[in-house]
C-alpha positions as CSV (number, residue, x, y, z in Angstrom):
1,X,-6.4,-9.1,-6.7
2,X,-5.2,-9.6,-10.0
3,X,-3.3,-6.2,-10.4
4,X,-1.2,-7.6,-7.8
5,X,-0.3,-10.8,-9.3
6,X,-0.1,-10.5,-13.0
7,X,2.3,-7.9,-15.0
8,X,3.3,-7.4,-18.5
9,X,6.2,-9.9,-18.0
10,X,4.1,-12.6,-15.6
11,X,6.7,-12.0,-12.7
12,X,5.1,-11.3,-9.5
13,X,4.7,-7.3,-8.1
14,X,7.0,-6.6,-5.3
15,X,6.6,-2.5,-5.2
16,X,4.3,-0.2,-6.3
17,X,4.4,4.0,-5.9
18,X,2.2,6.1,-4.1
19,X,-0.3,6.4,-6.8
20,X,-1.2,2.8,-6.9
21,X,-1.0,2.2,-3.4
22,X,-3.6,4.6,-3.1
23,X,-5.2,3.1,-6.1
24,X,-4.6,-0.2,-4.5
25,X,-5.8,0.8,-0.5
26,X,-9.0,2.8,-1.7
27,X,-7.1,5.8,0.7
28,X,-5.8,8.8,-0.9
29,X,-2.3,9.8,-2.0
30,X,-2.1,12.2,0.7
31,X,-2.9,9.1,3.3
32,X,-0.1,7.3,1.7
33,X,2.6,9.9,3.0
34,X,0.8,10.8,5.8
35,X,1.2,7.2,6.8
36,X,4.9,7.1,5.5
37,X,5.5,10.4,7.6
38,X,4.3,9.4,10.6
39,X,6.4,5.5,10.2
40,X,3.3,3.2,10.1
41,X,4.0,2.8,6.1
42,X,7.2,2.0,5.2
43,X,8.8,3.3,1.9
44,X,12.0,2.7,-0.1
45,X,13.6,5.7,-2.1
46,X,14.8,4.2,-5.8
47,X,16.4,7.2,-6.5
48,X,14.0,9.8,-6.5
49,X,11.1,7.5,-6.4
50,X,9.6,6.3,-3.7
51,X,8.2,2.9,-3.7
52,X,5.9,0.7,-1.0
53,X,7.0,-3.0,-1.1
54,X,3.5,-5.2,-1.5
55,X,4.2,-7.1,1.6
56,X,4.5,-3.9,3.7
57,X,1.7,-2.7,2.1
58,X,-0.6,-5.5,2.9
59,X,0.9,-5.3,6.6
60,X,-0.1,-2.1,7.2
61,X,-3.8,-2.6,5.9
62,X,-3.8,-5.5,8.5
63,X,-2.6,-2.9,11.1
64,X,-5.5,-0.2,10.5
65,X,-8.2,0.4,13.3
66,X,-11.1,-2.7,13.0
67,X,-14.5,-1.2,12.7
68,X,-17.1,-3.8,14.8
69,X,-20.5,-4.6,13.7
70,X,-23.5,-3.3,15.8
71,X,-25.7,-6.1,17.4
72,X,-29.0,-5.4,15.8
């Protein structure tokens, strides 16, 4: 994706907020924390933002339910 990998100063993304992860996921802000809440996202506080580290992000995408093809 190339919101992940190019910025205004061509140095990688490592975080993103809420917003974007949503943005980002295709879920909705409220899915975001929900998923923070309940520990399967992990999020870092910068002061009062809170921030979702690419990598974790990307893990727990990997980590969601698989939905299987029907044999036709």
């Amino acid at each position: 994706m190339e919101i992940l990998e190019q910025r205004k100063t061509d140095l990688p993304l490592l975080s993103v907020g809420p917003e974007k992860a949503s943005e980002i996921t295709d879920t909705s802000r409220t899915r975001i924390f929900e998923a923070i809440r309940k520990g399967e996202l992990i999020a870092r506080k910068a002061g009062k933002s809170t921030i979702i580290e690419i990598d974790e992000l990307r893990r727990w995408v990997r980590s969601l339910p698989t939905r299987s093809r029907r044999e036709a």
